[in-house]
C-alpha positions in Angstrom: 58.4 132.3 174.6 58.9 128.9 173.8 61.6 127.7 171.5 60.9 125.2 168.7 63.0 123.6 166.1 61.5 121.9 163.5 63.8 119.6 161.3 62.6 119.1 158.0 60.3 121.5 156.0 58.4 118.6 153.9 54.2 118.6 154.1 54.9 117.7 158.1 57.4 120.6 158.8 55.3 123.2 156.8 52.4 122.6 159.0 54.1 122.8 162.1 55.7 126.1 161.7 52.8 127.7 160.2 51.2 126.4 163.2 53.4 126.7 165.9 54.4 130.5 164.4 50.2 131.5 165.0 50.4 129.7 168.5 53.3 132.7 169.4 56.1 129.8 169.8 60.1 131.7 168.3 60.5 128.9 165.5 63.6 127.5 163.9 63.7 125.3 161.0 66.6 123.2 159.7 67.1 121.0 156.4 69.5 119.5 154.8 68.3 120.5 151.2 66.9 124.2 151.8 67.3 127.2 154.4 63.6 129.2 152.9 60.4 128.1 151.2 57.9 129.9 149.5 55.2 127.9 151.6 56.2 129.9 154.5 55.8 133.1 153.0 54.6 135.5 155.4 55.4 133.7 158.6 58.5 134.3 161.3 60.8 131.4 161.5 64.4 131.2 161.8 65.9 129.5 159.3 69.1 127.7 160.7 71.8 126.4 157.9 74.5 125.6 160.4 72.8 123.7 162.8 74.6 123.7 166.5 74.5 120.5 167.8 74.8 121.8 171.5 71.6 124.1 171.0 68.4 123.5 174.1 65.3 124.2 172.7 61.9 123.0 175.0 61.3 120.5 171.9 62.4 119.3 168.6 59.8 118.2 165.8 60.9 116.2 163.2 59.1 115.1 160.2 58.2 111.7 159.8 60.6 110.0 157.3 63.8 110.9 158.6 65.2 107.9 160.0 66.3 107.7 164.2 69.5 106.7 163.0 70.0 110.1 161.5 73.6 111.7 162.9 71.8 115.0 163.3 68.6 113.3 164.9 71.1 111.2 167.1 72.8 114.6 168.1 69.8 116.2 168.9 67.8 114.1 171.3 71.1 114.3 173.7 70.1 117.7 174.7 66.4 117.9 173.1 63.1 116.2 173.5 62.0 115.0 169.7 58.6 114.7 169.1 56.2 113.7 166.0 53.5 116.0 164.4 50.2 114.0 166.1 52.2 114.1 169.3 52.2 118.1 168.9 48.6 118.0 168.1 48.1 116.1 170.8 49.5 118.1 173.2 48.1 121.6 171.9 44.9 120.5 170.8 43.8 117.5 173.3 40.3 118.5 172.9 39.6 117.9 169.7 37.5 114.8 168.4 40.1 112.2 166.7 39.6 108.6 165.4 42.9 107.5 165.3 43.9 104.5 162.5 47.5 102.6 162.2 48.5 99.2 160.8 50.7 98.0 158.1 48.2 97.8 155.5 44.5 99.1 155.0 45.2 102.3 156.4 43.9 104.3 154.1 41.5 103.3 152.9 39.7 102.4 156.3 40.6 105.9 157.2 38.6 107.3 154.1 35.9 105.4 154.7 35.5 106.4 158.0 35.5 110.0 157.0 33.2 109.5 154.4 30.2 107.7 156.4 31.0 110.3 158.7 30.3 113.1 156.5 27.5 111.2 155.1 25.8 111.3 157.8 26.3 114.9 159.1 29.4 115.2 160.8 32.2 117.7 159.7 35.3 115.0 159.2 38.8 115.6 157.6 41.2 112.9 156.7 44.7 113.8 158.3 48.3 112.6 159.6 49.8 110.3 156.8 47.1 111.5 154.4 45.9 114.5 153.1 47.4 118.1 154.5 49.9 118.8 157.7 47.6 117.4 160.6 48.5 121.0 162.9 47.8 123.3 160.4 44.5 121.6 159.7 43.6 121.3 163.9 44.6 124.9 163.9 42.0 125.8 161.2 39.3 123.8 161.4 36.5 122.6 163.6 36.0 118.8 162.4 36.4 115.0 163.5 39.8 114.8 162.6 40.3 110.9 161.5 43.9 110.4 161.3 46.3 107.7 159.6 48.9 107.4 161.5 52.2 105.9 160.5 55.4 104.0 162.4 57.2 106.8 161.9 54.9 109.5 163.5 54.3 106.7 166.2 58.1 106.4 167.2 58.3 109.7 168.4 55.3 109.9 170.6 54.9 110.4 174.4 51.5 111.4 175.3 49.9 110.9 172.3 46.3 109.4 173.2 43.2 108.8 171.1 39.6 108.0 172.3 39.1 105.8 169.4 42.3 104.2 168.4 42.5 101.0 165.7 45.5 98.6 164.6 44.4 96.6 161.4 47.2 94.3 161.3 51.1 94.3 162.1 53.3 92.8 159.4 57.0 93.3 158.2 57.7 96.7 156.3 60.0 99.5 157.4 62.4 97.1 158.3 65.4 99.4 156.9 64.0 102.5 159.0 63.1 100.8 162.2 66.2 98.9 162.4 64.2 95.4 163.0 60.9 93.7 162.8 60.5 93.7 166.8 61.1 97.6 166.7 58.7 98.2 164.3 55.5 96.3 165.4 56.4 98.4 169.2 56.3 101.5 167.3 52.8 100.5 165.8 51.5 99.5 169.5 52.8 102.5 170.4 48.7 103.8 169.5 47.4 102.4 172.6 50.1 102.8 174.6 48.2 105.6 176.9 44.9 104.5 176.5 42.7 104.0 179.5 39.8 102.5 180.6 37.5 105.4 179.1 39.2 105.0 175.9 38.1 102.2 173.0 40.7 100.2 170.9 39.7 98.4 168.3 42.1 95.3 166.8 42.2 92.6 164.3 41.7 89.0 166.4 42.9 87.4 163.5 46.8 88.8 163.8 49.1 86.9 165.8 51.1 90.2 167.4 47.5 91.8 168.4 46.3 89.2 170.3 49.8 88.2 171.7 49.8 91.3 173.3 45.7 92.1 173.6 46.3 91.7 177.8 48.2 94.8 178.0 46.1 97.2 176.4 44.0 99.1 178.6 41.0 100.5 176.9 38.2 98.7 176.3 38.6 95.8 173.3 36.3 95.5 170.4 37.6 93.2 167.7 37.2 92.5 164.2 37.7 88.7 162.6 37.7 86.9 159.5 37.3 83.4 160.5 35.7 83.2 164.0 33.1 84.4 166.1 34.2 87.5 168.5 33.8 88.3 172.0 32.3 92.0 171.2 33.1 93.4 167.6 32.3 92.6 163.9 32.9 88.8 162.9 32.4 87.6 159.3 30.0 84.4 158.7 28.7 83.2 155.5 30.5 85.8 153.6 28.5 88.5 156.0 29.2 90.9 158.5 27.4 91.1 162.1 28.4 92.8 165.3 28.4 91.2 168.3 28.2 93.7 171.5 24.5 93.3 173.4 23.5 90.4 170.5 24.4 89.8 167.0 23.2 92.1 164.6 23.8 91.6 160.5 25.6 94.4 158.8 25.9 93.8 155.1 26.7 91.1 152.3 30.4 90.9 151.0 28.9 91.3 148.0 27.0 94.8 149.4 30.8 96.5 149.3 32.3 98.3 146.5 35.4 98.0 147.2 36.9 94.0 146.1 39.0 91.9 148.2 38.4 90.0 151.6 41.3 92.3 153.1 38.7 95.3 152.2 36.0 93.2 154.4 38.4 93.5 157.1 38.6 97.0 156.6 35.6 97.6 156.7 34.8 95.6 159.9 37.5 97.9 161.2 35.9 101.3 160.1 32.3 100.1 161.3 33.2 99.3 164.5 35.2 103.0 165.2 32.2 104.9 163.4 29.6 102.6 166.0 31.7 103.7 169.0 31.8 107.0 167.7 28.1 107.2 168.0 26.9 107.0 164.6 23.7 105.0 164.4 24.0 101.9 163.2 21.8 102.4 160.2 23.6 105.1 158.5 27.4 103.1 159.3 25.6 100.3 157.2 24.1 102.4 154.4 27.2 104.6 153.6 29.5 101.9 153.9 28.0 100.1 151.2 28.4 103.2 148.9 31.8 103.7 149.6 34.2 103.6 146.6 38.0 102.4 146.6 40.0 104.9 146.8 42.6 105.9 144.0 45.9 103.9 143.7 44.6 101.1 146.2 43.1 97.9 143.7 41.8 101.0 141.4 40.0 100.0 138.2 41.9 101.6 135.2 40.2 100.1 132.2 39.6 96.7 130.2 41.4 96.1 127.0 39.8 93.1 125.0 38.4 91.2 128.2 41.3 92.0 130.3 40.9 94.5 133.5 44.2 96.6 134.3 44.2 97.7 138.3 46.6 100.2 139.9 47.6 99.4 143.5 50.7 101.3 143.5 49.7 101.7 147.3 51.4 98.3 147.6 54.5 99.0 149.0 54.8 95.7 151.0 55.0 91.8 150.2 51.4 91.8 152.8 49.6 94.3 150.8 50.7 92.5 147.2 49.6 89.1 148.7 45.6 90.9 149.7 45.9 92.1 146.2 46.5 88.5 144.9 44.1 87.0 146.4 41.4 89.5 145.5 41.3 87.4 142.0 40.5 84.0 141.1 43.5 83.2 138.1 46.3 84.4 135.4 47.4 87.5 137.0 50.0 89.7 135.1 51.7 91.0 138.0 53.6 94.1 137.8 56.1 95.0 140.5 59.1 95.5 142.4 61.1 99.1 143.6 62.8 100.4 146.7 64.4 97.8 148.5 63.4 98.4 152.1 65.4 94.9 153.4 62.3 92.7 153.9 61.3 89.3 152.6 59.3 89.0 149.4 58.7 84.7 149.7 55.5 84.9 151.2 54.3 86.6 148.1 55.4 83.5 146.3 54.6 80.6 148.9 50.9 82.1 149.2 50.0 83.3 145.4 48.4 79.6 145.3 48.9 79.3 141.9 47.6 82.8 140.5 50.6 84.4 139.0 50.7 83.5 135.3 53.8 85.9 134.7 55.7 88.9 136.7 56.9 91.8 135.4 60.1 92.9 137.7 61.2 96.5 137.8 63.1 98.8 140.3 66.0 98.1 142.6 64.2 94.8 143.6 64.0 93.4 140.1 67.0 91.0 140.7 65.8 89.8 144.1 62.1 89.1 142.7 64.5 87.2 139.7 66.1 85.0 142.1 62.3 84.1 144.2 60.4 83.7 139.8 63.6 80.8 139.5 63.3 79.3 142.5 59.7 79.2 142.3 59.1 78.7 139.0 57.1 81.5 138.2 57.7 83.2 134.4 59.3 86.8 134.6 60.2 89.1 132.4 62.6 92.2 133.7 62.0 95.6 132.5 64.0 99.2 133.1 60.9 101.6 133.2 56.9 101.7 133.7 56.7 102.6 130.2 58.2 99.0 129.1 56.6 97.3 131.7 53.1 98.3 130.2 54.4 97.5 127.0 55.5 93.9 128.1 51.7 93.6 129.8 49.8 94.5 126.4 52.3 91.9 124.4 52.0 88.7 126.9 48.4 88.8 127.7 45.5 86.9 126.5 41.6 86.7 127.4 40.5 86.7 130.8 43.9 87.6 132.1 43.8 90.3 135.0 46.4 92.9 134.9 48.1 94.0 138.2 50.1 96.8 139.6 51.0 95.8 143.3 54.8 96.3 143.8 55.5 94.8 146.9 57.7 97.6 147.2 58.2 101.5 147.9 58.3 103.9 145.0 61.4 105.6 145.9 64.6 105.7 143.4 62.4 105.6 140.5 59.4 108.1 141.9 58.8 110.6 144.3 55.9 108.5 146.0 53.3 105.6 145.3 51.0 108.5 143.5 53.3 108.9 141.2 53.6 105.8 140.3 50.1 105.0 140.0 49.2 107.7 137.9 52.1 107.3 135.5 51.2 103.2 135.2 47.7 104.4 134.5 48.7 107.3 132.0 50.7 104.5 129.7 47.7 102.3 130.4 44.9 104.9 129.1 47.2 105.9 126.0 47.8 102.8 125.2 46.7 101.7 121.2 45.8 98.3 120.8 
């Protein structure tokens, strides 16, 4: 019987010893905060509370967040082989159907959309990795397409790992303070296609400078989706439309055709067209869903208008990248709400590219004072707040007609909330109850 530990009993671990405990492997558990939980009623597992350093065990899975500079992680992988979850799934369940999805930004909601045209049009497809449920648990269950978001941090720790449909949206800074540097984190994201071969399909954004930089070493077969030029075989946009390019050009759909705003969301929808066309799907039914496809909560979400003035969450924003797609999704006089965890990267591009859109920010969170320091330099008006509730408040006091109301914090959610949902939800909770 094989020997398993897995470190860390968030969403990830729970999944993996539920799983791994059906699959007849002896499973140990270990974390730092808790030796039980209640999840894992019913199953065997060891739980270990003094962890022996010196311990062999035929691999260690640890989940996602905890960081490779980790003294017990560091420890470990002198005597241990650590994996991620989608490398376990890989290796237990390498036949099932998986559309694989990373990038810095866009992830999920080009994930959800391919899930939804794909159960639009018949197929059985889950939403899994860094969204939704444990990705084991639900390969163990289930009989589905499993379309997965995967993140840097599942990608570090991967070996085999190999999809048949594999896509990188775009590679920008983030993570900086977990992967140690920018140059370790874009490897970790190209880490996707690593094993990819000639039968396999990658599909990449032309217009990023790191994708086509390194577009010679991948080996599966290339489709690529562009903003501004004609591809070689993909989806290139022209005249504010879509076409695909493989035998000859076919037209998609009309930027206006999309429910979801944004030119970034045009991208990722090129993205999620192309995976569902390589997947099989006909071509008519990829064009028809797509158009009905809604954005999904937290990501440029639609909370309400007060007196001519639109409020949208994208607490999903947890980069300067993502804020800047945000921006530029509106024409003028954006009230822009943001700041939080500070994970070390550089918020000036947010500034040099706003073009003029920002009429006022409204700083919370542990970056408040370095977003302070860009609004002087740069001469944008700021107000500092110590809560979501104030923030609001501030919003509701400084606007006037036509304005546009943002959420997109440049930032992780961490030190003030639990996660980005959290945040959203409680920005759009103040929001609704608001009496004006």
């Amino acid at each position: 019987m094989k020997r398993v530990l897995v470190y860390g009993l968030g969403i990830t671990g729970i999944s993996t010893v539920k799983t791994l405990d059906k699959l007849g492997y002896e499973v140990f558990t270990y974390d730092k905060k808790k030796d039980k939980d209640e999840r894992l009623e019913g199953y065997n597992y060891s739980p270990i509370s003094d962890l022996k350093i010196n311990e062999k065990y035929d691999f260690v899975v640890k989940s996602p967040g905890i960081r490779p500079d980790d003294e017990i992680v560091q420890k470990l992988e002198k005597n241990n082989q650590i994996i991620s979850d989608i490398e376990l799934s890989y290796r237990l369940f390498e036949d099932k159907k998986i559309i694989s999805v990373t990038g810095t930004n866009g992830k999920t909601t080009t994930t959800s959309l391919i899930t939804y045209v794909l159960n639009q049009a018949g197929k059985n497809a889950i939403s899994v990795g860094n969204i939704g449920e444990g990705i084991l648990w639900q390969m163990y269950n289930k009989d589905a397409v499993f379309v997965e978001e995967v993140s840097s941090f599942q990608l570090h720790n991967t070996k085999t790992f190999k999809p048949h449909i594999g896509a990188i949206l775009n590679i920008s800074p983030d993570h900086i303070d977990w992967h140690g540097s920018f140059e370790n984190y874009a490897n970790d994201k190209l880490k996707l296609a690593k094993n990819q071969d000639k039968d396999d399909f990658l599909v990449i954004n032309h217009d990023d400078k790191i994708l086509s930089k390194n577009k010679n070493k991948f080996k599966a077969k290339i489709y690529e989706f562009s903003m501004k030029e004609k591809v070689e075989r993909g989806i290139y946009l022209k005249d504010d439309s879509l076409y695909l390019k493989d035998e000859k050009d076919i037209f998609l759909l009309n930027k206006k055709d999309l429910k979801i705003v944004g030119n970034h969301n045009l991208a990722n929808a090129a993205c999620a067209m192309l995976c569902l066309y390589l997947y099989g799907i006909d071509l008519e039914k990829v064009i028809k869903y797509t158009k009905t496809f809604k954005a999904i909560e937290h990501r440029l979400e639609f909370v309400k208008k007060v007196k001519n003035v639109p409020f949208y969450n994208d607490s999903k924003a947890t980069n300067v990248d993502s804020t800047i797609k945000a921006i530029d999704s509106f024409d003028k006089n954006i009230i822009l709400l943001a700041g939080g965890y500070d994970k070390k990267i550089d918020y000036s591009p947010m500034f040099e590219k706003e073009n003029g859109k920002i009429k006022a920010m409204i700083l919370l969170g542990q970056t408040k004072y370095i977003l302070e320091n860009l609004c002087k330099k740069y001469k944008v008006k700021y107000f500092l707040v110590d809560n979501m509730q104030m923030a609001v408040d501030k919003s509701f006091e400084i606007m006037e007609d036509s304005d546009t109301v943002l959420l997109s914090p440049a930032s992780a959610s961490w030190g003030m909330y639990d996660n980005y949902m959290q945040r959203g939800d409680d920005f759009k909770k103040r929001v609704l109850e608001k009496e004006v």
